[in-house]
N, C-alpha and C positions, 0 to 999 in steps of 0.2 A: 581642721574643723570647718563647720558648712559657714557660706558666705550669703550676704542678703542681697539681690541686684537694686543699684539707686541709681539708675538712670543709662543711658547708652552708655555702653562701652567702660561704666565705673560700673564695683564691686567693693563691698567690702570682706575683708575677714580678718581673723583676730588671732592674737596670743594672749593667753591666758597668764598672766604673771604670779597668782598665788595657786596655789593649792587649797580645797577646800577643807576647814579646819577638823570637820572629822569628815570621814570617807565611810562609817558605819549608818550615818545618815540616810533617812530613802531618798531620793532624785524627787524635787519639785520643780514645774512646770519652770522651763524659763519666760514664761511670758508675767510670770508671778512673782519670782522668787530667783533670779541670774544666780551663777556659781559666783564665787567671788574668784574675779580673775577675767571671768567672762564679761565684753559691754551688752549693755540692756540692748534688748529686740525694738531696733527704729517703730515709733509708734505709725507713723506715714511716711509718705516721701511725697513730692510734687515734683515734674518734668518739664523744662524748660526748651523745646525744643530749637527756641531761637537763641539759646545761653546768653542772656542780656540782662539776667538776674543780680539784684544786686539787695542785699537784705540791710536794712537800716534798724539803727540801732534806738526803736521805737517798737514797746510795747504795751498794753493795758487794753482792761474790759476786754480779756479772751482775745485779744487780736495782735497779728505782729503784721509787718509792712513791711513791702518792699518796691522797689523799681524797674520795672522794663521799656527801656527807650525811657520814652517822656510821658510815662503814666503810671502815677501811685497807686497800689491793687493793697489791699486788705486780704487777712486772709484769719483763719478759727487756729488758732492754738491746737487745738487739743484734734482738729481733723488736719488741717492743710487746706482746708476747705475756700474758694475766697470766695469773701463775702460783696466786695465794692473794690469799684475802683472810679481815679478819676485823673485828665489831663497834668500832666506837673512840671514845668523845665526846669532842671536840676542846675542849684545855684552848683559853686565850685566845691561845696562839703555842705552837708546838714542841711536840706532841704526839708527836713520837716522836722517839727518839736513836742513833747509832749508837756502841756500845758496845764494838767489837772483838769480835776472836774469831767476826767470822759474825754477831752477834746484834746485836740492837735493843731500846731499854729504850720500853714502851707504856705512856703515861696512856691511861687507861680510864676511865667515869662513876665506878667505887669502886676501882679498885686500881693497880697499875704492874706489869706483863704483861713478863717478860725472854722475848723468842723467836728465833727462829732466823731470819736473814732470808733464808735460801735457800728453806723450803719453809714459815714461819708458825709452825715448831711450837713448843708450849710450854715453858719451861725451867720457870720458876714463875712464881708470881702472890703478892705482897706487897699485903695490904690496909692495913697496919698504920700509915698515914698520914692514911689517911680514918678521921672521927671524925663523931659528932654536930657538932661545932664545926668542924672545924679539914679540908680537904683540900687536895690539890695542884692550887696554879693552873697555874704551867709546871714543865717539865723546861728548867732551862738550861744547862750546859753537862756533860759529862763527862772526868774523865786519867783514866786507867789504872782501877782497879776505884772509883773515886770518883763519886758523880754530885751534883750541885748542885741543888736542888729550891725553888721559891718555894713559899710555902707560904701559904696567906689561910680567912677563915673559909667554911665550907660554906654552900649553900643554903639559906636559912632559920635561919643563928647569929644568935646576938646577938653574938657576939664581931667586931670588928672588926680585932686585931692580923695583921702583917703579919711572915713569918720568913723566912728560910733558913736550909735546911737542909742537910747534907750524911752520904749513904748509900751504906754499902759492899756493892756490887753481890756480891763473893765471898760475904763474911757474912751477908750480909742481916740489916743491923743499922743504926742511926742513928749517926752520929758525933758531931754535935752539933747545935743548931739557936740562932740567935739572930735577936731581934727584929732587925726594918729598919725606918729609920727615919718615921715618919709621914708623908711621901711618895711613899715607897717601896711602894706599892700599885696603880701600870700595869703593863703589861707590861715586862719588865727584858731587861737584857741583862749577863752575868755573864762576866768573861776572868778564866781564872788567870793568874798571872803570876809571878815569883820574889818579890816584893815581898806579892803577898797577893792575894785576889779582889776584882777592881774589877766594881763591880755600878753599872750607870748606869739610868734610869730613862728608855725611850724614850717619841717623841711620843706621842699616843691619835691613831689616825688617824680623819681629819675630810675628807671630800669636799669640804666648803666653808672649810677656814679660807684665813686671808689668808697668802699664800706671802710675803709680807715681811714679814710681823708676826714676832716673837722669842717667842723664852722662855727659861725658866732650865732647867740642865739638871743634876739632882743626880747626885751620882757619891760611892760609899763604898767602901772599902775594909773587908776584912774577912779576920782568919789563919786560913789554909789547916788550920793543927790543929787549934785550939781554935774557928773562929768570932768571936770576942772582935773587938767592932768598931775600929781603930784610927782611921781619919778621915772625916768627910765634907768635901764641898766640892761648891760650885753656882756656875756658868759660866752668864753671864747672857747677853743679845743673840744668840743662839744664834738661826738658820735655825727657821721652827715645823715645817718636814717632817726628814726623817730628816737629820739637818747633820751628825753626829757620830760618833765611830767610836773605839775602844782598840782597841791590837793589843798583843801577847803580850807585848813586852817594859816595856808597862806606860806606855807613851805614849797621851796622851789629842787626839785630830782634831777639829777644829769647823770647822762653817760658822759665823764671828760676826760678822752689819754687813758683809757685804762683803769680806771676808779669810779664807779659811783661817787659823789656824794652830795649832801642836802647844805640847802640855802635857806637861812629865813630872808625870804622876798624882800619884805619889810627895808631889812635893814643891811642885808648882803653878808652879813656875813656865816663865816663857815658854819655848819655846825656839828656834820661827820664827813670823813672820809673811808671808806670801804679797805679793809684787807686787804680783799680778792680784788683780783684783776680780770677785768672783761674783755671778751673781743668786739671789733667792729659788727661783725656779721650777727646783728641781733635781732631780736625781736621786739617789738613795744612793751614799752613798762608798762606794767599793772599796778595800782594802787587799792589794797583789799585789807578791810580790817589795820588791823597792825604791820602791815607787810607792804615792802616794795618788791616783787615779783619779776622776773628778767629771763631769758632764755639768751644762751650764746654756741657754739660748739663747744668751745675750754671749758664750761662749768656744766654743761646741762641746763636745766631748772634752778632757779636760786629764791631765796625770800631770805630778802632782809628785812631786819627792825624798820621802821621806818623811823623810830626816836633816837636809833643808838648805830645803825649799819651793820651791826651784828649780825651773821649770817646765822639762821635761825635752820635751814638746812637746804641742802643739795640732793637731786633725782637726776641721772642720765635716763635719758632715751635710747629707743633702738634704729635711730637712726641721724646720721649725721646733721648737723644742724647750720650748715654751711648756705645759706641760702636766703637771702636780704626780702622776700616775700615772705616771711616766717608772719602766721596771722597773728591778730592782736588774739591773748588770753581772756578768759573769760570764768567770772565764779559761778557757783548756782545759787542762787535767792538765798536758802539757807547760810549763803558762807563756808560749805563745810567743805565743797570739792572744787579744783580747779581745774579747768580745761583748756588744755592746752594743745591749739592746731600745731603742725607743723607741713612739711610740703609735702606728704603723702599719708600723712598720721594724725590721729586726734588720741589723746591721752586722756585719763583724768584722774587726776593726784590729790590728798587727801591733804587736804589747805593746810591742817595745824601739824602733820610731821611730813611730809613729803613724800609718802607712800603712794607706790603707784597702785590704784586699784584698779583700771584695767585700760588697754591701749588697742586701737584699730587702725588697720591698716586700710589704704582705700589700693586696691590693685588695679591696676593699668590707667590711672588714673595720669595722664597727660597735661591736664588743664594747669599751668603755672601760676594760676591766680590762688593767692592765698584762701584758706580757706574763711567763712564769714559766721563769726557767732553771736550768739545773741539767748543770755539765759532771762527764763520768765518761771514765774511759780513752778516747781516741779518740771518743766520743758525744758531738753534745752535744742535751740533750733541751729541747725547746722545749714551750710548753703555754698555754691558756688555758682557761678554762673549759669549753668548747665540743671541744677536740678537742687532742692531743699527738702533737710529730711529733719526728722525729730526725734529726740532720743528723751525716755525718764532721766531727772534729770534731782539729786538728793543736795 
């Protein structure tokens, strides 16, 4: 079947994995109406010819974002089209947040930039966290006028302490800041929760580590008011790529030794462990709906319960899954499809049984950088360094 060109040297094409339900049917348009089996016709593409693309997981008011070098560019949804762009040096994860109301909260090399994400403009610019000593490493998470901030020593300190903090975006003011604990210095990842801020300490990524080797993986809790730390706890035998996952209501996901299973944060203890057995060489958890989500070679695609571990069902792919850059998955706004990159392929599987409804291949596709997704209303925007394209997206 014909293939669409998305950029130098990449191509797509496809297999069709169903047949269409009747064949008596007359042929409509596929720019209308795809075969089932068939992926929808990319609505654009954009060309990167300096592959420095890197697509951040930030979208609203028609626009999605991304990174080249050290300058955040705006771009239309629904064209590719960009709209703004502006200087940005990219903390170690998550340099930019979407804050409601339109706006987006921007790390900068000295300050945090509140703008407008429809046309770039400036709301204000807060220096007051950058110090001689002391600036912001990431932006981690945001609720409502709140934002959570790591915080570590500047270029050239001698101080080596490690904080969070938390800053209210109406005020523009500090709410409180507390030390984290002495390992608490990679890059983080921060869920509020009703219980408190569970702050985990993800992998360092390593091109070459051993995808069956473990590690420990700290996790702390911290009060939503005051800051004031109430627990730590570390989960050992842990996946050394991304294993692990909190969702909102304060439950803690691992990959450990071969087993899924869930923690309540809280209070540590167990509260499933999985059947199936996984391999190292995985992909990142998804947390969607009712479903913990996983890709490995031994199982293909999985969704489990996320209340019971029950494995709710299994899809292989048509191709081996052997390859520790496997991209993070991704659902469509709906909820109803999942997609799922892998190192040559983007799939997408039908959330509530597992059915694949249809898979593309990218041909002569070189680049070993995972692929980068990102679903918004009906779009879903695909990307790699080299060039971003768009597909309908249900």
């Amino acid at each position: 079947m014909a293939g669409a060109v998305l950029g130098a040297g990449t191509s797509l094409a496809w297999t069709a994995t169903r047949e269409p339900a009747d064949r008596s049917l007359p042929d409509r348009p596929l720019a209308t109406a795809p075969l089932p089996g068939l992926p929808p016709t990319a609505l654009w593409r954009f060309d990167d010819v300096t592959a420095r693309t890197t697509l951040l997981r930030v979208a609203g008011a028609g626009r999605y974002l991304v990174t080249r070098g050290e300058t955040l560019h705006a771009h239309e949804v629904r064209s590719g089209k960009e709209v703004w762009e502006r200087p940005v040096a990219l903390g170690r994860a998550n340099p930019v947040l979407l804050v409601g109301g339109g706006r987006i909260l921007v790390q900068t090399r000295d300050a945090l930039v509140l703008c407008s994400l429809g046309d770039g403009r400036t709301h204000w610019i807060d220096r007051t966290f950058h110090t001689q000593n002391t600036t912001v490493l990431e932006l981690l998470a945001v609720e409502g006028d709140t934002v959570w901030l790591h915080m570590g020593p500047a270029a050239g300190a001698s101080a080596t302490t490690h904080a969070l903090a938390a800053f209210d975006l109406a005020a523009r003011r500090e709410l409180w800041r507390s030390e984290l604990p002495a390992d608490f210095v990679y890059e983080l990842s921060l869920t509020p929760t009703p219980a408190g801020l569970l702050v985990e300490v993800l992998p360092e990524v390593d091109p070459h580590r051993d995808p069956y080797g473990t590690r420990k993986v700290p996790l702390a809790c911290f009060d939503r008011t005051t800051g004031r730390s109430l627990w730590q706890r570390t989960y050992e035998g842990v996946y050394s790529g991304p294993a692990s996952a909190v969702d909102e209501t304060g439950r803690f996901y691992v990959l450990s030794t071969g087993r899924a299973r869930a923690y309540d944060a809280t209070t540590g203890n167990q509260l499933w462990e999985s059947t199936l057995r996984f391999d190292g060489q995985h992909s990142p958890l998804l947390l969607t709906g009712t479903l913990l989500c996983e890709t490995d070679p031994v199982n293909g695609v999985v969704a489990l319960d996320r209340d019971t571990g029950r494995t709710v069902w299994q899809q292989r792919l048509d191709e081996p899954l052997q390859w520790f850059l496997l991209g993070t998955m991704a659902t469509s706004a709906s909820g109803r499809t999942l997609f799922v990159p892998t190192r040559r392929q983007l799939a997408a599987l039908d959330l509530r049984s597992g059915e694949r409804l249809w898979q593309m291949a990218f041909v002569g596709r070189e680049d070993p950088s995972p692929l980068q997704l990102l679903a918004t209303p009906d779009v879903l925007i695909v990307a790699q360094p080299s060039v971003v394209f768009a597909l309908p997206a249900v």
